[in-house]
Backbone as a ProteinNet text record, in pm:
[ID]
protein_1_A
[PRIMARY]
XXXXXXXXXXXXXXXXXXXXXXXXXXXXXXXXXXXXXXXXXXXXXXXXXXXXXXXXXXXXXXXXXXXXXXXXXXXXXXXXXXXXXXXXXXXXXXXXXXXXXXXXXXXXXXXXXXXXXXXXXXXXXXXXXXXXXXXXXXXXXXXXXXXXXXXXXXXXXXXXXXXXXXXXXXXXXXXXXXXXXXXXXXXXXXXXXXXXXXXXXXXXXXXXXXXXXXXXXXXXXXXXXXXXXXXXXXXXXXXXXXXXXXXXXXXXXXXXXXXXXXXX
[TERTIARY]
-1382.2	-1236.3	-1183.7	-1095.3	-1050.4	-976.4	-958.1	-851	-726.5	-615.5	-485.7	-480.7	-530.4	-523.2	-564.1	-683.1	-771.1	-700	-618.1	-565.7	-429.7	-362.3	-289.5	-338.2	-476.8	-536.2	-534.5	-625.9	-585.2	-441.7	-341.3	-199.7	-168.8	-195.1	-170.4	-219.9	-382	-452.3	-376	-311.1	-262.5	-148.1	-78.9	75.8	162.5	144.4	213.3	169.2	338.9	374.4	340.8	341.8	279.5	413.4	394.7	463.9	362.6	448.5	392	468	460.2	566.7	516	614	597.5	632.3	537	587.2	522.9	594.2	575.9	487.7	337.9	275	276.2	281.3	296.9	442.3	526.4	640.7	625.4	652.4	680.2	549	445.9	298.4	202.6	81.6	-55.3	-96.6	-34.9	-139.5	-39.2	61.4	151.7	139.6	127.8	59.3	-59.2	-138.1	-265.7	-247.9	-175.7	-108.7	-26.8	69.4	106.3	79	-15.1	-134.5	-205.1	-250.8	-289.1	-159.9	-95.9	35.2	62.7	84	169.4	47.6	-111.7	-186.2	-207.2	-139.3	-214.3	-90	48.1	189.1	242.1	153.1	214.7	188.6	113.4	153.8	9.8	45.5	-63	-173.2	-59.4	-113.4	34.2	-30.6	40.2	53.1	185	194.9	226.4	152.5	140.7	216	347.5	347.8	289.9	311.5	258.8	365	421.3	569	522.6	622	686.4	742.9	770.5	944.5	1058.3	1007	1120.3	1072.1	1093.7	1075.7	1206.5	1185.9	1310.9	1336.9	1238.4	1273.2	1362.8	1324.2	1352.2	1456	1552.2	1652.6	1667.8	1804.6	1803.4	1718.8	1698.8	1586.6	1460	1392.1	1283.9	1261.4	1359.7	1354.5	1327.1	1412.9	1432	1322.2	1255.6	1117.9	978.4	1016.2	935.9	965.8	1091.3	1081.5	1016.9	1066	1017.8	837.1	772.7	617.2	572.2	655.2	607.2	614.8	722.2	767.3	615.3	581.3	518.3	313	333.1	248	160.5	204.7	157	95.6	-65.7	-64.2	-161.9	-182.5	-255.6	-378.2	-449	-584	-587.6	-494.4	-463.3	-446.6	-334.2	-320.8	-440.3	-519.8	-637	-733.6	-763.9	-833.4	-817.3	-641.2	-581.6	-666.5	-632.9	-682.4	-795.7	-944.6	-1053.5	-1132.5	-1038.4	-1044.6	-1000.2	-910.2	-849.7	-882.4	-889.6	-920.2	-1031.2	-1154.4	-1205.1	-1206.6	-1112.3	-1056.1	-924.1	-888.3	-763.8	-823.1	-727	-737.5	-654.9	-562	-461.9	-526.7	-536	-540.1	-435	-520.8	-376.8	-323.8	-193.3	-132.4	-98.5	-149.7	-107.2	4.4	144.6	273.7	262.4	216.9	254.4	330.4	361.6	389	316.6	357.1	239.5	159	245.9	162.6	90.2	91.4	-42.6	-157	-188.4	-250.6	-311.2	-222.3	-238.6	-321.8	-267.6	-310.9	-460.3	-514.5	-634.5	-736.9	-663.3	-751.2	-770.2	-720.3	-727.3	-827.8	-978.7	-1090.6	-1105.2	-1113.8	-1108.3	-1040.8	-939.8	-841.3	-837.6	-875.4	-867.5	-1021.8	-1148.2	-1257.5	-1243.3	-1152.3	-1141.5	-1032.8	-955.6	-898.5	-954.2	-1056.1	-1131.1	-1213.3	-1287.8	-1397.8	-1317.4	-1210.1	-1134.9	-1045.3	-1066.8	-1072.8	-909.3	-820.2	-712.6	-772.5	-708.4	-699.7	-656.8	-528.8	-384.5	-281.9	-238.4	-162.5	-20.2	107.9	196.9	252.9	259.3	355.8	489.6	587.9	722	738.6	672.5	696.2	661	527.1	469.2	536.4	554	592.2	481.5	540.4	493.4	428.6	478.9	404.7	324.2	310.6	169.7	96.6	124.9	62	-145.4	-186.1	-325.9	-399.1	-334	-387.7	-464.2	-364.7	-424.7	-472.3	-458.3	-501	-594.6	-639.2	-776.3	-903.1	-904.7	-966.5	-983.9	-829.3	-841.8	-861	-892.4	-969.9	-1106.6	-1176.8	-1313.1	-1359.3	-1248.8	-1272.2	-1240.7	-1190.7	-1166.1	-1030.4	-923.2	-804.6	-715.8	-607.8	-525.7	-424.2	-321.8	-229.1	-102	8	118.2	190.3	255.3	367.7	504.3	613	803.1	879.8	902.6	993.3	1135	1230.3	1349.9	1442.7	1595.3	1675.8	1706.2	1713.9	1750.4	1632.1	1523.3	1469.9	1476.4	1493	1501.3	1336.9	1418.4	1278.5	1118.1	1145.6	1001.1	929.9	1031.5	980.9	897.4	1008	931.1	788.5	835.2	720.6	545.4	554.4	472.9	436.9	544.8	516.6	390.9	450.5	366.6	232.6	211.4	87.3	-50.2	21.4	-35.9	-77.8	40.9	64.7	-78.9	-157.8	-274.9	-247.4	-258	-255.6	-141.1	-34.4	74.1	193.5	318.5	423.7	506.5	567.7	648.1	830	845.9	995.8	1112.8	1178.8	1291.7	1407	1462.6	1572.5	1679.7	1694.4	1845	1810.3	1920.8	1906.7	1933.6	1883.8	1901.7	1729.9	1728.1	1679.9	1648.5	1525	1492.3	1660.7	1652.2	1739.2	1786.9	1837.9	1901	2007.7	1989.8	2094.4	2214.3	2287.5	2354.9	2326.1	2269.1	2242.8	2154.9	2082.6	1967	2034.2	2045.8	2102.5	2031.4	2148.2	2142.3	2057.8	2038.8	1984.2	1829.9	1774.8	1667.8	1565.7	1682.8	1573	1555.9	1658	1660	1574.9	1504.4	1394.7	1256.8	1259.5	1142.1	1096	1279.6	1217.6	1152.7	1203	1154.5	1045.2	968.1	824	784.5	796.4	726.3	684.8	781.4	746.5	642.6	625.4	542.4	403.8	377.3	270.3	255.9	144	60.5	28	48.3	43.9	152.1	61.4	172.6	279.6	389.6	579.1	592.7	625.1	670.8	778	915.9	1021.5	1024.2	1097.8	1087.7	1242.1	1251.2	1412.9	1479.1	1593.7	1663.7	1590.4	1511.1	1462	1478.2	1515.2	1569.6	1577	1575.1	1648	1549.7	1559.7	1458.7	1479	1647.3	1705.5	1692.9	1658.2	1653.3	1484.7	1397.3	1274	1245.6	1360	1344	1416.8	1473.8	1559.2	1490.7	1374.3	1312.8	1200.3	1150.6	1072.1	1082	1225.1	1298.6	1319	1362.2	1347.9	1241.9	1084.2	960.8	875.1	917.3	869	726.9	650.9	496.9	488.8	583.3	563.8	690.9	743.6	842.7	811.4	865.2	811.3	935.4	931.7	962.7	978.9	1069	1075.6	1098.5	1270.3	1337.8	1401	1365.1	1368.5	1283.5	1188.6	1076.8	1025	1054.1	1065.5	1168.5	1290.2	1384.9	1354.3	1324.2	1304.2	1174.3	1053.1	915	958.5	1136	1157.1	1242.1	1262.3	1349	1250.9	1328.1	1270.8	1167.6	1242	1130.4	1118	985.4	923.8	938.5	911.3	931	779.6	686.6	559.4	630.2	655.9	718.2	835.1	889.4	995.7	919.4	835.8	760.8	757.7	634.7	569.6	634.1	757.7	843.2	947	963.9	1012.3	948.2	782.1	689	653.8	666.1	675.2	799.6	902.3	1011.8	1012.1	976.5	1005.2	873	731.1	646.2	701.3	752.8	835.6	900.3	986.9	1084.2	1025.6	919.2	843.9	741.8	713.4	604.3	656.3	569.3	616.5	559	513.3	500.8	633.4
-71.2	-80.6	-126.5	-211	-256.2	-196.1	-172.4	-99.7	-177	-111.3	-152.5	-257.7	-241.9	-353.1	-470.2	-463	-604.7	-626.1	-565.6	-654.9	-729	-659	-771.1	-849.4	-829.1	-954.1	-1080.7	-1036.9	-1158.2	-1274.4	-1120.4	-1196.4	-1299.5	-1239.2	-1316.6	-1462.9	-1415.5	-1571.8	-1657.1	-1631.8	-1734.2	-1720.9	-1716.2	-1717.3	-1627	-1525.3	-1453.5	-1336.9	-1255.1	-1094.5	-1013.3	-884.6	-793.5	-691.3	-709.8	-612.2	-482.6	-374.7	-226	-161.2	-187	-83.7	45.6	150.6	301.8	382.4	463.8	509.4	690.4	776	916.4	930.9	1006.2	1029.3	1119	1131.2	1265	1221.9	1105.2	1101.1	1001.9	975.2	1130	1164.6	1135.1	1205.8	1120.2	1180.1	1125.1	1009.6	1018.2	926.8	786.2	845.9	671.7	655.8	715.9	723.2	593.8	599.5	573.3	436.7	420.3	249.6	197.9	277.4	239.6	154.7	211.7	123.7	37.2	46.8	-113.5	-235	-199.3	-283.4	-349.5	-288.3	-289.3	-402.4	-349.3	-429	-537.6	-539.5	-697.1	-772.7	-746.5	-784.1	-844.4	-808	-870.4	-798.8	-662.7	-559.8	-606.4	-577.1	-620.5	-464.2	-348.9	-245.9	-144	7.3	60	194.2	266.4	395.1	484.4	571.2	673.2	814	855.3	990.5	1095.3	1184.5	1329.5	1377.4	1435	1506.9	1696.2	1664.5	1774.3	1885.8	2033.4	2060.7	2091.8	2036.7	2026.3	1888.7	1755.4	1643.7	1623.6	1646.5	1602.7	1461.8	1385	1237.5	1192.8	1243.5	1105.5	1166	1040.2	1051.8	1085.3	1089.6	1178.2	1100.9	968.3	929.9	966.1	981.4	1054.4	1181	1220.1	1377.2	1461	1338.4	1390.4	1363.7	1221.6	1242.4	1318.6	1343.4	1442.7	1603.6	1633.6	1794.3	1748.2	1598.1	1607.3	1658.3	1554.7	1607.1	1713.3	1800.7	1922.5	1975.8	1986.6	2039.5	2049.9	1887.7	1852.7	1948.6	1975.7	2104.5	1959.7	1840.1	1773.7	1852.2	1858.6	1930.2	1776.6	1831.6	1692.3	1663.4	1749.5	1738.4	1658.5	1734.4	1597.4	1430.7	1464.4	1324.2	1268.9	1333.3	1252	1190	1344.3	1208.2	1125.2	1090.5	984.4	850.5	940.6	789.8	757.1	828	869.1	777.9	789.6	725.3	557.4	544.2	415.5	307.7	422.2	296	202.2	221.5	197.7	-22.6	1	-116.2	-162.8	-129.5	-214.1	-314.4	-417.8	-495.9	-427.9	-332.2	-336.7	-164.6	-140.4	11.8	41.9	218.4	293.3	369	397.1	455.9	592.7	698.1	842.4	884.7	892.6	984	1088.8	1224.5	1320.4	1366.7	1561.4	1595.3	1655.7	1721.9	1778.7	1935.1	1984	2113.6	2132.7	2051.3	2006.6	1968.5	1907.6	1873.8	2002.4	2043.9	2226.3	2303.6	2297.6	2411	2396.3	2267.9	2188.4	2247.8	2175.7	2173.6	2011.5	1965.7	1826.1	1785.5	1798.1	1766.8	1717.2	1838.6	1821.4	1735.8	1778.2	1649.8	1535.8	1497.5	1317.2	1310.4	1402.6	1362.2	1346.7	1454.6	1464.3	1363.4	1258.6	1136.6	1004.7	1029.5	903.5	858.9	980.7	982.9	952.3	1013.5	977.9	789.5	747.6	625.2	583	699.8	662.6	613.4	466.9	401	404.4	474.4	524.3	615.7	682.3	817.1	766.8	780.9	875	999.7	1038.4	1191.7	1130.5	1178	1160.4	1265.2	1377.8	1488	1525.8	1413.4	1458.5	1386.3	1473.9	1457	1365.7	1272.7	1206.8	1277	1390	1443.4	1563.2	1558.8	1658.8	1523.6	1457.9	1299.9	1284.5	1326.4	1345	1426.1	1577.7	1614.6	1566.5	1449.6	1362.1	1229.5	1152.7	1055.1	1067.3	1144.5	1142.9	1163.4	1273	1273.3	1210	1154.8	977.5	906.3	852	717.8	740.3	832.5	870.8	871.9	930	942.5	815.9	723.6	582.2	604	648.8	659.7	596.5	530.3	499.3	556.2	599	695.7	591.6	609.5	486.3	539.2	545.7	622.3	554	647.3	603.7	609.9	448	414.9	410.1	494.5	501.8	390.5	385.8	312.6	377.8	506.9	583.7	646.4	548.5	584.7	537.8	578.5	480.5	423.9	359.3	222.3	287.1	405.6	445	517.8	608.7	640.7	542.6	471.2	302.6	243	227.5	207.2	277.1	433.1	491.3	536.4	565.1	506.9	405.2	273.8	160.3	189	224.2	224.3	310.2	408.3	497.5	481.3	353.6	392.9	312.9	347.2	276.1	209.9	79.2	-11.9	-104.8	-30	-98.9	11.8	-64.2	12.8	29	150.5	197.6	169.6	62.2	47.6	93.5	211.5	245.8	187.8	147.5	26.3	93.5	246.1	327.3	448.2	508.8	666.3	721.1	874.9	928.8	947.4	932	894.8	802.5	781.7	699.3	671.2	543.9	523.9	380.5	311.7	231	241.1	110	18.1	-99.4	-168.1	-268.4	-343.1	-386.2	-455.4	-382.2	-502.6	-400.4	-384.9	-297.7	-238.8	-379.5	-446.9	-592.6	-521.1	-416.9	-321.6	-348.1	-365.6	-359.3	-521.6	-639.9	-766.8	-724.6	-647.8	-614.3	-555	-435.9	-358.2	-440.8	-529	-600	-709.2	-764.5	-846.6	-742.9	-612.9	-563.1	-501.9	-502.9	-477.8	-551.9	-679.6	-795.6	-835.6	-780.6	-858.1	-657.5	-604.3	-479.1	-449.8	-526.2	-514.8	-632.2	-644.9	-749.2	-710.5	-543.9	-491.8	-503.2	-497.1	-581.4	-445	-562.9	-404.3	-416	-358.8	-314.4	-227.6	-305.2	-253.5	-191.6	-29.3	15.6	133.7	217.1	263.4	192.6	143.4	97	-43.8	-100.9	-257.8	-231.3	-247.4	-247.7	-409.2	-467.9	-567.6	-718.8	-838.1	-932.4	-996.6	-1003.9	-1011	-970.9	-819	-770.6	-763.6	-775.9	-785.7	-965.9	-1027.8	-1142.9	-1219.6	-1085.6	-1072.9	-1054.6	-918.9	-819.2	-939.4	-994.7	-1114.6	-1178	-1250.2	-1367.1	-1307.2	-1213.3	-1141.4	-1132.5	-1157.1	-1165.4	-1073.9	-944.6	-830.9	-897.2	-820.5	-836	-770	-738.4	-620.8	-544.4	-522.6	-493.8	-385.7	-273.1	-127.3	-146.6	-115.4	-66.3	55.5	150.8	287.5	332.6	349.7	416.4	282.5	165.4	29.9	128.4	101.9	118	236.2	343.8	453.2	473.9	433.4	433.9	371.3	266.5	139.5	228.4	287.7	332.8	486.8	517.9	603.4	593	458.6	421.1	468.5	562	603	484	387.8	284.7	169.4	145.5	12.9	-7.1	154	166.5	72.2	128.7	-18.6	-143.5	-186.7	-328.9	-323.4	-284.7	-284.3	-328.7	-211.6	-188.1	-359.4	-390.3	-528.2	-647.6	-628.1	-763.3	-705.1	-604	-607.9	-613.1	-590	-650.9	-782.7	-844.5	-1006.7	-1081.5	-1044.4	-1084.8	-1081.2	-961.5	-908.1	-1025.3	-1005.7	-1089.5	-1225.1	-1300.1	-1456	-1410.2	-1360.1	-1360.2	-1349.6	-1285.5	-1275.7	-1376.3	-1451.1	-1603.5	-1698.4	-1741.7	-1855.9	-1954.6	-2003.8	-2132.6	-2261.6
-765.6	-769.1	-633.7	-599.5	-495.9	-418.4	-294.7	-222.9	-208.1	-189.6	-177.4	-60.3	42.8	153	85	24.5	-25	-104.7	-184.6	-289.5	-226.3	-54.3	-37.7	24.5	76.9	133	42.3	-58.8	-176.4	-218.9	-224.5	-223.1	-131.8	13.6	100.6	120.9	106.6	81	-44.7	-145.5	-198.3	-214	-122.9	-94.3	-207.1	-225.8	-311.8	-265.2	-335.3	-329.3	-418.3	-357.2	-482.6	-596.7	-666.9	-798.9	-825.2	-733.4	-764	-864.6	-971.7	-1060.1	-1082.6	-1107.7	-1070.2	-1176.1	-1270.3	-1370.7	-1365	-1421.5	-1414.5	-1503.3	-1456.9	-1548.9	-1655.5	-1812.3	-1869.6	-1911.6	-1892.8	-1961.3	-2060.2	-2204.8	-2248.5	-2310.9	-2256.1	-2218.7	-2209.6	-2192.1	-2131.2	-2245	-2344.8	-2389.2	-2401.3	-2362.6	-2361.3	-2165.8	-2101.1	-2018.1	-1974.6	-2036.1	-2051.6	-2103.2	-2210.7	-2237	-2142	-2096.3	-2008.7	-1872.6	-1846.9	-1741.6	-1779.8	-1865.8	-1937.3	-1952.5	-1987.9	-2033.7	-1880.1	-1759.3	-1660.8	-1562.3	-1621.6	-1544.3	-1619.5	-1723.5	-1797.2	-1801.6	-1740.2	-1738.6	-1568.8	-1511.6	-1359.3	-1265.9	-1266.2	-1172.7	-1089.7	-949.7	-841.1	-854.1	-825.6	-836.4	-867.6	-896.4	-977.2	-948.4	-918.1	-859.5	-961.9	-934.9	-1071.6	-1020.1	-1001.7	-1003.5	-1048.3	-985.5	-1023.4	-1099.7	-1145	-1188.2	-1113.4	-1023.7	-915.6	-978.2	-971.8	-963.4	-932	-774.3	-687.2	-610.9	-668.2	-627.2	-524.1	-431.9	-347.4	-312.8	-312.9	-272.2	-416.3	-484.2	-641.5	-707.5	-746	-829.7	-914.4	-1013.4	-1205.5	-1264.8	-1261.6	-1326.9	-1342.8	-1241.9	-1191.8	-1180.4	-1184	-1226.5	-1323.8	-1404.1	-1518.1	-1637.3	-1566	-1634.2	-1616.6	-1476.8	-1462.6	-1481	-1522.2	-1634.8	-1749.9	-1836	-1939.2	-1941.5	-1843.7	-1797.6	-1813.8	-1763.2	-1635.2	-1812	-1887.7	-2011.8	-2145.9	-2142.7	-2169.8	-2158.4	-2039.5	-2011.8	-1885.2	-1814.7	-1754.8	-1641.9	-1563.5	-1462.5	-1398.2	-1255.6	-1172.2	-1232	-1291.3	-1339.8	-1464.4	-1536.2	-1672.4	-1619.9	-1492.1	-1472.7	-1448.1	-1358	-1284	-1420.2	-1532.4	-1632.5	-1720.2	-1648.7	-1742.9	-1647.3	-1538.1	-1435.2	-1427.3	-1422.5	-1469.2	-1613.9	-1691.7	-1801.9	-1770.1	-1707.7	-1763.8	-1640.2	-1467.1	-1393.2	-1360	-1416.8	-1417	-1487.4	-1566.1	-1672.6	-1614.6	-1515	-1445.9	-1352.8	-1324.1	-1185.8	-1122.6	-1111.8	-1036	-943.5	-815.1	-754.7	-829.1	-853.4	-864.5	-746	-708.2	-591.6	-658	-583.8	-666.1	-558.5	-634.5	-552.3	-589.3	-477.3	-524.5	-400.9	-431.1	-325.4	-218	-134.4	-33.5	-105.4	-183.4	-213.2	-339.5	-381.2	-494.6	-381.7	-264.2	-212.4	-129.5	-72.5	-14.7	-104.1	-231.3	-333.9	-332.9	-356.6	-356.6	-262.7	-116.3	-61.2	-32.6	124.7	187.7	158	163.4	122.6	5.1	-88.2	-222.5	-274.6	-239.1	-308.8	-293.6	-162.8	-101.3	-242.7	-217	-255.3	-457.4	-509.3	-671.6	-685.4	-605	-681.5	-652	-556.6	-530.2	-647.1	-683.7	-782.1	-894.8	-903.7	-1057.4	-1036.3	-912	-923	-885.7	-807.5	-684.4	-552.7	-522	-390.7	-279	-351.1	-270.8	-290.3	-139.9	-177.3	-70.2	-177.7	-125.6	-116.7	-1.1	8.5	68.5	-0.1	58.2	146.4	118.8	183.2	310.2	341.7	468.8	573.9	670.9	811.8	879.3	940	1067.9	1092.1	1229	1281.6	1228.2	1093.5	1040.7	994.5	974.8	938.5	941.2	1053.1	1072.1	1005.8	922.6	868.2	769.7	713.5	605.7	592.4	729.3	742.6	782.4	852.5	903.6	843.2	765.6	631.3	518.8	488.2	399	404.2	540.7	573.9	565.6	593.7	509.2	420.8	336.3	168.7	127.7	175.9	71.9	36.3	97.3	49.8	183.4	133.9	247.6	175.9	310.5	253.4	304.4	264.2	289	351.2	434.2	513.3	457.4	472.4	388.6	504.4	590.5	677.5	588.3	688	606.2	667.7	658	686.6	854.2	854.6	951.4	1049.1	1054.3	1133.5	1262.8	1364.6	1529.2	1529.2	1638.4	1651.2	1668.9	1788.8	1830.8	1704.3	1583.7	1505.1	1407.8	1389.1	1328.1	1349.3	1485.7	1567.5	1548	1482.9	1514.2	1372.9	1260.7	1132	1128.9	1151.3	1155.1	1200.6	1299.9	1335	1235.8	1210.2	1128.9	979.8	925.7	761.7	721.3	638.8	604.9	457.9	412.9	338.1	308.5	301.3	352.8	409.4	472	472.5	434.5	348.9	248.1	314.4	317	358.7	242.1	249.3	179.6	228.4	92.2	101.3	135.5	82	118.4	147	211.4	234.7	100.2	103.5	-12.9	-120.6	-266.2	-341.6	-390	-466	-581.9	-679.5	-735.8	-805.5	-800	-949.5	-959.5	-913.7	-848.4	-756.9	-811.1	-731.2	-821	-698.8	-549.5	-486.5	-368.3	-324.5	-198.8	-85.3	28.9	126.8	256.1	285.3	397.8	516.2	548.4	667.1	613.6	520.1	460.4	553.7	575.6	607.6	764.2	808	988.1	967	924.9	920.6	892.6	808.4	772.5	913.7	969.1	1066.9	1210.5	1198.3	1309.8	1314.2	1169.6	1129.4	1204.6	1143.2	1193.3	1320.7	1393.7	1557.3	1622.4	1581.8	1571.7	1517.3	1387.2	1289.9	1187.3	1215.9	1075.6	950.1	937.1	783.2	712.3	586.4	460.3	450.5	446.8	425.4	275.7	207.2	42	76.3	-21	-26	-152.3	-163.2	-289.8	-265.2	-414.7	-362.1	-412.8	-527.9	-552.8	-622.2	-627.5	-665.1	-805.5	-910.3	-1087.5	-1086.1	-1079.2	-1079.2	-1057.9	-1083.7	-1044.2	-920.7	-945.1	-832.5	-708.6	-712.4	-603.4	-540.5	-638.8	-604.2	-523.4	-595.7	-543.2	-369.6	-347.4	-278.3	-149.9	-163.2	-53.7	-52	-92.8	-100.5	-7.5	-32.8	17.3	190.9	170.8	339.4	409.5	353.4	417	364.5	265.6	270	159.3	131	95.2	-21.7	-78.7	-222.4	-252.8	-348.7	-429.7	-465.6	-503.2	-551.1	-661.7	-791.5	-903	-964.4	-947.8	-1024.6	-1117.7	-1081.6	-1166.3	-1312	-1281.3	-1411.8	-1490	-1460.9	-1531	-1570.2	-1510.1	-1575.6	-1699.6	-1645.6	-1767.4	-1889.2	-1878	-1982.6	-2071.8	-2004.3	-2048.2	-2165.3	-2092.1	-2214.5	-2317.9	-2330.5	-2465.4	-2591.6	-2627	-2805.1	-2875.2	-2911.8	-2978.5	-2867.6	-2838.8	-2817.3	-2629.6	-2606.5	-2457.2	-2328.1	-2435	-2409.6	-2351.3	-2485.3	-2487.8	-2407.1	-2371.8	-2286.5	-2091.2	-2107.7	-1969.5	-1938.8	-1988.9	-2062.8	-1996.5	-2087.6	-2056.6	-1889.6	-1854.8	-1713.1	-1601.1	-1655.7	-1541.9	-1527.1	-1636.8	-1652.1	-1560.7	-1600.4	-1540.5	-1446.8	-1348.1	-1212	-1157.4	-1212	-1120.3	-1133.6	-1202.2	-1231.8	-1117.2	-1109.2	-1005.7	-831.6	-832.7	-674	-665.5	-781.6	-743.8	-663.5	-568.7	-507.6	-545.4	-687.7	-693.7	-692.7
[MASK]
++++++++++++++++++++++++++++++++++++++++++++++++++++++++++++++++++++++++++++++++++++++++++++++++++++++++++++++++++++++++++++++++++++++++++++++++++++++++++++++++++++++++++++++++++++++++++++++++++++++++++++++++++++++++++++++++++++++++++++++++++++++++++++++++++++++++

């Protein structure tokens, strides 16, 4: 299975961006779940972030929230998720990125855990939750295990924090487009290309804008600003829970969105 860096190495070698779309695992359960990731990798997606469902997700919006009670409702726990992933990654092109929070990881055990999602065939971890400066606890150990962990540059971070983000975040860097939450947007926050250009003159790792992107527009937008990858959420979570034909829905907004970030 490929790691998240290599697969933007690839991008890069042929002039194109990546489409991470982001869907809650366990909504409205594991086994649409499980199509789900097929659909998303055979539709455009470079690679693919799989929540955990939390229940006290503090980063993520009513969207995200709210699919993850349905989860949690559902009787979703990390272990189910993992042998959704277990099962299915093996048959993707795309890494999967596991979002969880920090105390599923605690509960575990740093070891364990970097070592029981590798094997089940995760590339990549976000914590929204982890601090910078506890940051080593888990990087240091994940770069061993085969995991790069992504660090979440905000809008409001000062430069040296930026600065030191960057250095740290392993595979790419998680640029949030707005303060606040996850959530559909009606346009991307103009503060978003100043941040990307001030990546740039700092670091050669690939930036992914995520936070607000619904839109083709706006994926085509964070693009157009230089950024290296588009993150997809709360679209696509929503769309994945329309009553009938939420598949097909997924499907055709990962199509659209990658049309919209090609540079041919």
């Amino acid at each position: 299975m490929i790691s998240v860096s290599a697969r933007f190495e690839e991008l890069r070698a042929k002039g194109q961006a990546a489409l991470i779309p982001f869907i809650t695992a366990g909504d409205p359960n594991l086994e649409t779940t499980a199509k789900a990731l097929r659909v998303l990798d055979q539709n455009g997606a470079d690679m693919i972030e799989l929540g955990v469902p939390y229940s006290d997700p503090l980063a993520d919006g009513p969207v995200i929230q709210a699919a993850a009670t349905r989860a949690l409702r559902n009787g979703t726990t990390l272990e189910k998720v993992l042998d959704v992933v277990r099962n299915i990654a093996p048959d993707l092109r795309s890494p999967i990125i596991l979002f969880t929070y920090y105390n599923p990881i605690l509960n575990m055990g740093v070891a364990k855990f970097l070592q029981t999602i590798y094997e089940a065939g995760v590339r990549g971890l976000v914590v929204p939750d982890l601090p910078l400066e506890e940051s080593h606890v888990l990087l240091e150990p994940a770069e061993k295990a085969g995991i790069e962990v992504i660090l979440l540059i905000a809008p409001t971070s000062p430069p040296e924090r930026v600065a030191a983000i960057a250095e740290k975040s392993q595979g790419f860097i998680y640029v949030v487009s707005a303060t606040g939450v996850t959530g559909v947007r009606t346009e991307v926050a103009k503060g978003v290309k100043t941040m990307i250009e001030q990546l740039r003159v700092i670091t050669d790792k690939p930036i992914a804008v995520g936070f607000g992107i619904s839109q083709p527009e706006h994926a085509k937008q964070v693009i157009d600003w230089n950024a290296d990858g588009a993150i997809v959420g709360s679209a696509m979570v929503r769309k994945l829970a329309e009553p009938d034909g939420g598949l097909h829905a997924i499907a055709e907004l990962c199509k659209t969105l990658k049309q919209s970030i090609s540079r041919d």
